[in-house]
C-alpha positions in Angstrom: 258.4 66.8 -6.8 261.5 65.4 -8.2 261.9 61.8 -7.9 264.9 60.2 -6.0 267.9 58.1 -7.7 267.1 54.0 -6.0 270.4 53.6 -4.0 272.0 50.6 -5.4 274.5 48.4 -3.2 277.3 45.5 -5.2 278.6 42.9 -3.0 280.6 40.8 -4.6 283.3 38.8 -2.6 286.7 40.2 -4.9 287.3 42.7 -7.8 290.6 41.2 -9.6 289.3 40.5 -13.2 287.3 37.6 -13.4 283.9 37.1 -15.4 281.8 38.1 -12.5 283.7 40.9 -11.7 284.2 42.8 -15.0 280.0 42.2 -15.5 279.6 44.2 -12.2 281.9 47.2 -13.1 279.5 46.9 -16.8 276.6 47.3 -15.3 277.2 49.7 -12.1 279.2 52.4 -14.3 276.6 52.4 -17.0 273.5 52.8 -15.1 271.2 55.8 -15.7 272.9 58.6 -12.8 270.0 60.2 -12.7 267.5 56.7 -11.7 270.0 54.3 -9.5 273.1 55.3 -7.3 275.5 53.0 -6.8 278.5 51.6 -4.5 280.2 49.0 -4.9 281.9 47.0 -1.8 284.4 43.9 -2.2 284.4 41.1 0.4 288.1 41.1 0.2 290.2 44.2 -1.3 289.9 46.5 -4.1 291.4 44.4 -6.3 292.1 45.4 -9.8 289.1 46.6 -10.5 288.4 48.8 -7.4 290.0 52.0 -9.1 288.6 51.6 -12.5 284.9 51.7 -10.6 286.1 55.0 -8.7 287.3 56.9 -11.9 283.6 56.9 -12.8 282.6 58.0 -9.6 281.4 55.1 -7.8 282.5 54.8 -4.2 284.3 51.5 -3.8 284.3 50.1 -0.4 286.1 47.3 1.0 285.1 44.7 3.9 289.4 42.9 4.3 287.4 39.4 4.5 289.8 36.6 4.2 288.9 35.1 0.7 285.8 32.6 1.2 286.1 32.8 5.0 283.6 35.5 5.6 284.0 37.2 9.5 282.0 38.6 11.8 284.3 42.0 11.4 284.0 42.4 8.1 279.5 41.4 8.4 279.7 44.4 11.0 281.1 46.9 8.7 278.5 45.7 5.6 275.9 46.2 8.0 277.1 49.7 8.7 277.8 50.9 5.1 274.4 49.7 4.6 272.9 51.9 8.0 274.6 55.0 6.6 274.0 54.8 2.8 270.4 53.6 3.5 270.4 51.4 0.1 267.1 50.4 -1.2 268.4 47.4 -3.1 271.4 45.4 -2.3 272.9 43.6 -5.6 274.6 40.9 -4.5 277.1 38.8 -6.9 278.3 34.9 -6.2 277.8 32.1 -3.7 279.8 33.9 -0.5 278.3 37.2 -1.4 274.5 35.7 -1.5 275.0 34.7 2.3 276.7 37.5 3.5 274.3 39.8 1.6 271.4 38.0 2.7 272.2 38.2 6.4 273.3 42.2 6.4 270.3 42.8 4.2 268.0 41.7 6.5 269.9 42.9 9.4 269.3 46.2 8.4 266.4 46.5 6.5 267.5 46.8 3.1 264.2 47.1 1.0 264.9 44.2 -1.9 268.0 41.8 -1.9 268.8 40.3 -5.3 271.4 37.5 -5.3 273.6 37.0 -8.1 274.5 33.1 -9.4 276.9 33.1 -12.3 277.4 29.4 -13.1 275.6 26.5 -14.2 276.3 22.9 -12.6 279.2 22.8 -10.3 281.1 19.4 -10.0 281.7 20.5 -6.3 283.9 17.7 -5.4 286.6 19.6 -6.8 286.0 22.5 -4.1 287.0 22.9 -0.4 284.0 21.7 2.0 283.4 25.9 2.9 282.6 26.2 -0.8 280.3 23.2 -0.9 278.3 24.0 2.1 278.0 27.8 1.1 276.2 26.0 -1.8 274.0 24.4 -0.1 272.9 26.6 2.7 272.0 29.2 -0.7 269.7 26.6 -2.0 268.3 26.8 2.1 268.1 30.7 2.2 267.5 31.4 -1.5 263.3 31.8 -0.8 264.6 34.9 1.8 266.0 37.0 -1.5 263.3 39.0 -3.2 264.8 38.1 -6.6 267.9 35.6 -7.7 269.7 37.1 -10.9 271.1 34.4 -13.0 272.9 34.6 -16.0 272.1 31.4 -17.9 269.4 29.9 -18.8 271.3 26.3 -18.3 272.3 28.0 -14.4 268.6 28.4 -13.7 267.9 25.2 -14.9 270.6 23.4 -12.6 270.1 25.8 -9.7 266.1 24.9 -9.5 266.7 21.3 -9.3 269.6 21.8 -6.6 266.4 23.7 -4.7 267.0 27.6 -5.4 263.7 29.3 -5.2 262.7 28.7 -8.6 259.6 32.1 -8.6 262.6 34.4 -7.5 264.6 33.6 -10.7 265.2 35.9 -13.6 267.9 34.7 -16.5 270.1 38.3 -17.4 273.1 37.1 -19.8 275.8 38.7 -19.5 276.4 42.0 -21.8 279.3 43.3 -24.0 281.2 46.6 -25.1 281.3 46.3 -28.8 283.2 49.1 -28.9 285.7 48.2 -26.9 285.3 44.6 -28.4 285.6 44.9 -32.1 288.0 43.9 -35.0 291.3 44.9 -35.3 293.3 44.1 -38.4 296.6 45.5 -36.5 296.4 43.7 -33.3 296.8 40.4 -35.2 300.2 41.2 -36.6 301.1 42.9 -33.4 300.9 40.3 -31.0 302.3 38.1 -33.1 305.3 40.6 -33.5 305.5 40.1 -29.5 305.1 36.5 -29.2 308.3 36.2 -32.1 306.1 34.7 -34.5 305.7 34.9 -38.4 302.6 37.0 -39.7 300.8 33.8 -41.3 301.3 31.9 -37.3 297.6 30.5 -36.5 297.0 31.5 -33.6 294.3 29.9 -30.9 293.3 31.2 -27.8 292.1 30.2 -24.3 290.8 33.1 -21.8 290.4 31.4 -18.6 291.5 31.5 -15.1 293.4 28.1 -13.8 290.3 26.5 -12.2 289.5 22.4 -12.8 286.1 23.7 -14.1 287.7 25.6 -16.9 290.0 21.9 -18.0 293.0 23.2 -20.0 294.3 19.5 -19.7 292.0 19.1 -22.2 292.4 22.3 -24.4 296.6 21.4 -24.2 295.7 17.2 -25.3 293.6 19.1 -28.2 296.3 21.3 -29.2 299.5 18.3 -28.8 296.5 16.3 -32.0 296.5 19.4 -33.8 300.2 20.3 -33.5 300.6 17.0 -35.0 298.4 17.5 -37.7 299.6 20.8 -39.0 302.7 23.2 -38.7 302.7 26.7 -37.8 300.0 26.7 -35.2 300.7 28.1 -31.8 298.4 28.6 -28.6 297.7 31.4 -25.9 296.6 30.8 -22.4 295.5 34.2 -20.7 294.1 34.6 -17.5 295.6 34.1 -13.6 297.5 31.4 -13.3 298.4 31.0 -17.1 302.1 31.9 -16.3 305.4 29.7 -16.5 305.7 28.4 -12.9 302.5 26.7 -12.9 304.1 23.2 -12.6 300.4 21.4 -13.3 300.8 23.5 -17.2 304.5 22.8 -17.2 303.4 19.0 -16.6 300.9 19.1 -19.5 303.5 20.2 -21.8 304.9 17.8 -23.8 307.7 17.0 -26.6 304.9 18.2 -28.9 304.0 21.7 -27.4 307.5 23.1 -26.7 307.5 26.6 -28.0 304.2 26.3 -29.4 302.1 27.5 -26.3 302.2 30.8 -25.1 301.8 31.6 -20.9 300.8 35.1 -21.1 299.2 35.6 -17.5 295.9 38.1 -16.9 296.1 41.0 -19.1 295.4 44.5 -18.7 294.9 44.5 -23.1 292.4 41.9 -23.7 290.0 43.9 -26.3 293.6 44.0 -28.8 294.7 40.4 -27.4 291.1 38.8 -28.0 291.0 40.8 -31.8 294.1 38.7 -32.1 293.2 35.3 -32.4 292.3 33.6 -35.3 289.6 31.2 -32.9 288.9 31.5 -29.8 288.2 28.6 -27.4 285.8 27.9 -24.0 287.1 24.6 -22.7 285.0 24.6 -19.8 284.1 20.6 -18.3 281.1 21.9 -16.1 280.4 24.9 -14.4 280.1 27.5 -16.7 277.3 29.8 -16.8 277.4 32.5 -19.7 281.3 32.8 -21.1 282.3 36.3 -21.3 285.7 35.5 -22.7 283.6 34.1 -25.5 281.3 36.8 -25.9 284.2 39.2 -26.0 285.9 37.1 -29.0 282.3 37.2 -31.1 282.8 40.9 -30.7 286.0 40.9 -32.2 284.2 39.0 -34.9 286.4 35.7 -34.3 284.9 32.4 -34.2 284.8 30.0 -31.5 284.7 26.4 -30.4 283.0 25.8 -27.4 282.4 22.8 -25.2 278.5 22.2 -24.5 278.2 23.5 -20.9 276.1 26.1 -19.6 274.5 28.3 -22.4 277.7 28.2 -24.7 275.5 26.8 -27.9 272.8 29.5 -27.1 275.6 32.2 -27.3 277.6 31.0 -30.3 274.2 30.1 -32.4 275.2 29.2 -35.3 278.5 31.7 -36.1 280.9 28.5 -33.9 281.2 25.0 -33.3 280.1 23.5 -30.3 281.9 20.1 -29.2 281.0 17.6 -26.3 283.4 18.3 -23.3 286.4 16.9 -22.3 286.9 15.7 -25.4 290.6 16.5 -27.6 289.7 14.6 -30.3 286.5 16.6 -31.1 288.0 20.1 -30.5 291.1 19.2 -32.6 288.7 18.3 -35.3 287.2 21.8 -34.7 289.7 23.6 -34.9 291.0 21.8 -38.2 287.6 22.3 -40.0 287.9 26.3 -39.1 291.7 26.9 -39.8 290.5 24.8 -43.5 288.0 27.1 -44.1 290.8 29.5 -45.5 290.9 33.3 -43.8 287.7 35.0 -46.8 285.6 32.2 -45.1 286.8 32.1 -41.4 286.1 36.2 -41.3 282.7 36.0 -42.5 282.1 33.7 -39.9 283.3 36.0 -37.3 281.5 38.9 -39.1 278.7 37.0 -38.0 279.6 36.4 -34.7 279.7 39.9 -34.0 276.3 40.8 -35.4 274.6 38.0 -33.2 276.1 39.5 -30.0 275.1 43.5 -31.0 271.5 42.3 -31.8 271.0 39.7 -28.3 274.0 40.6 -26.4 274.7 44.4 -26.0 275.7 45.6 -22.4 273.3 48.8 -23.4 270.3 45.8 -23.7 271.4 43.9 -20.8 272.3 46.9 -18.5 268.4 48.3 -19.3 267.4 45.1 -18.0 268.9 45.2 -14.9 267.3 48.8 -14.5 264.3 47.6 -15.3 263.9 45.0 -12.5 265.5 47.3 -9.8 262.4 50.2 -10.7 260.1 47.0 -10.6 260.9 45.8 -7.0 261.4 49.6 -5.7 259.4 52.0 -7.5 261.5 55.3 -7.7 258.5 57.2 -6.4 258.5 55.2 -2.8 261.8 55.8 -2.6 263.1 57.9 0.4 
């Protein structure tokens, strides 16, 4: 008798093309077809990423949930596409997606529910009172979820003390496409072709959407010391929110930085944009779990600075430089001692970068994992 694929159900509460997000699409599209079946349903809409999971023949589902007000419309219509798909496990990914998951799950007797947490400590006075509360109230429910998939080990660490089930934890980093993430000698002089700069332009980089956790007031006060340190060194912010009418960046702009930092918005590119960069930078005050903007840069075998939160100095070893946060002083420092280690140097650097994340960081290795605990908490052969 031929055993049955374990029908696997992602909620996750958006798929635009955040951190969280692009994880999910890694793991559901490169699970074994013939073990695990998987949809994939958004809290909100499709997003960006909704028709990138459907050309690889995942059914993407939405729930039209106003984002982080979840409704008793949209809890319905999980609770159906749970009935009719009869899922064995229900993956779920972030704070609002733990609840709501939790509640359909055990609504409808879904066999395992796995929650997802994808950060480390979060300052939450910077975050509406819904936000804070859904927080809480996971720390509350968390001993109802048959496992809790974090992705740092700093995020287990924080989430334990804030009184998340601490048996029901696993730590899965996040994974990464090196072959979609790998150098690329041409992508340097190209983007500097589009931003109108000269081929020997230094060029530093910050993926990150506009969120106080992320603290580009800090990354911009680093790069106003270094701008007056040395010439020809210019700056990319990437991400949503990283465009010219955000008055809070247009207000951290000084004299200094006119012309020399680049607003270039999300990007659809990011494997040639992130091969780019001469360093690449993770700014982050608190919050941060496992950087995949980071991750993504080793791959492209360039070297980053990184502020000490979550399992940054874990990830970068010792191919980066890891600097206390909030800090522009230190980073400024950081990025001097790099762009003075000359270009022979600063590429051997990132060559080694990029072997540290193919040896501990693959999405093949992480994506197994993930397998592996789905068979272990539903063996294939009770499944119906």
């Amino acid at each position: 008798m031929s055993l049955q694929p374990l029908r696997v159900v992602h909620l996750i509460t958006e798929l635009n093309t955040g951190g969280a997000e692009q994880m999910l699409c890694k793991v559901a599209t490169r699970m074994n077809r013939t073990r695990f079946r998987c949809v994939v349903v958004s809290m909100s809409d499709r997003g960006t990423l909704g028709e990138k999971i459907s050309e690889h023949g995942i059914p993407v589902f939405h729930l039209g949930m106003a984002p982080g007000r979840p409704g008793v419309g949209g809890l319905l219509k999980l609770c159906s596409l749970l009935r009719k798909g009869r899922a064995h496990i229900l993956q779920t990914w972030l704070y609002h997606a733990d609840l709501a998951g939790i509640l359909a799950g055990k609504m409808t007797g879904v066999p395992r529910v796995i929650w997802g947490i994808r950060c480390s400590d979060m300052d939450l006075k910077n975050y509406r009172f819904l936000s804070t509360l859904t927080v809480r109230l996971g720390a509350f429910l968390s001993p109802l979820a048959d496992a809790i998939v974090v992705n740092s080990e700093e995020g287990k660490r924080v989430h334990q003390g804030m009184g998340y089930h601490a048996r029901r934890m696993c730590v899965i980093p996040n994974g990464f496409d090196t072959r979609s993430f790998h150098p690329d000698p041409e992508a340097r002089d190209g983007l500097r072709r589009e931003l109108g700069l000269d081929r020997e332009a230094f060029l530093i980089g910050l993926v990150a959407r506009f969120d106080p956790m992320k603290d580009h007031g800090t990354f911009l006060r680093a790069a106003s010391i270094l701008c007056s340190r040395r010439e020809n060194v210019h700056f990319a912010l990437v991400g949503k929110g990283m465009l010219p009418g955000n008055r809070q960046i247009a207000g951290w702009l000084g004299a200094g930085l006119q012309g020399r930092v680049h607003l270039l918005g999300p990007r659809e590119d990011m494997p040639r944009l992130t091969a780019a960069l001469d360093i690449a930078v993770n700014s982050s005050a608190y919050g941060e779990g496992f950087s995949n903007s980071i991750g993504e840069a080793m791959a492209c075998g360039v070297p980053c600075v990184v502020t000490d939160v979550g399992d940054a100095r874990r990830i970068v070893g010792d191919t980066g430089i890891v600097v206390a946060p909030g800090d522009p002083e230190a980073m400024a420092d950081a990025w001097g001692r790099l762009l003075g280690m000359g270009g022979d140097r600063r590429g051997r650097l990132g060559e080694k970068a990029r072997d540290r994340i193919e040896e501990s960081f693959s999405i093949d290795r992480v994506v197994s994992r993930f397998e592996q605990l789905y068979e272990t908490l539903v063996p294939r052969a009770e499944a119906r």
